[in-house]
N, C-alpha and C positions, 0 to 999 in steps of 0.2 A: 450431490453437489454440495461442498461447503464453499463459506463465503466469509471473507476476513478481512475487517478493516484497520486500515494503518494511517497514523499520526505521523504527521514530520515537523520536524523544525528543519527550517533550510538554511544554508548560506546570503548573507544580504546581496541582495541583487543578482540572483540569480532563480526567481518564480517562477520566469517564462521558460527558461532554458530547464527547469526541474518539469512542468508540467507538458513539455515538448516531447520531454524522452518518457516520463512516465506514462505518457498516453499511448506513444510505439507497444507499450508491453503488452501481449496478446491477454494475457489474465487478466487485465486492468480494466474491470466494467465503466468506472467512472473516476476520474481526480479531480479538485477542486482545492483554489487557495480559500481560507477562512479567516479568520479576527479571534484573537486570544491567546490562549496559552503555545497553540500548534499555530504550523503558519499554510497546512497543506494538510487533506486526507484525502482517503486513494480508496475505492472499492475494487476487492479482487474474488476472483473465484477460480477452484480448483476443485479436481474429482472427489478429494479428501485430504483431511488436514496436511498429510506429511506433501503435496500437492502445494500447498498454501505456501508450507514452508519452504519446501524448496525456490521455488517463483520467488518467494521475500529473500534468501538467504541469498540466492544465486544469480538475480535479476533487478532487483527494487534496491536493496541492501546495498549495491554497487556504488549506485548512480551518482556522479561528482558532488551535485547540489545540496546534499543531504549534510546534517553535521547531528539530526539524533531522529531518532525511527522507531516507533512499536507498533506489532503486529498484535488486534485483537480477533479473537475467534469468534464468529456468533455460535452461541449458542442455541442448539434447538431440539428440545426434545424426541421432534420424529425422527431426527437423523441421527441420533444416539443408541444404540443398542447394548 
């Protein structure tokens, strides 16, 4: 199982309606709005990376509310080969 979190800046006034639909998303373990530079991050998991990506490219990457978006990998040793 990998597990990859993503950063967003959203559109103004549109939190609620970004954290509505990002939650519908079956990969989406957790979202939450924050204070700083992002103004949302999202926990996701998939069976392996290209998993990740697809879910982000195909699903997240869509969503109206969004105006910038990165996907970061965790990184973890056991699951590298």
């Amino acid at each position: 199982m990998e597990t990859g979190y993503i950063l967003f800046n959203l559109k103004p006034g549109r939190k609620k309606e970004f954290l509505q639909s990002i939650r519908k998303i079956k990969a989406v373990k957790e979202a939450h709005l924050v204070l700083g530079n992002f103004d949302a991050i999202a926990e996701v998991e998939a069976e392996n990376i290209q998993g990740l990506e697809k879910v982000y490219f195909n699903e997240i990457d869509k969503l109206a509310s969004i105006t910038y978006s990165r996907l970061y990998i965790m990184a973890c040793p056991r699951t590298r080969k």
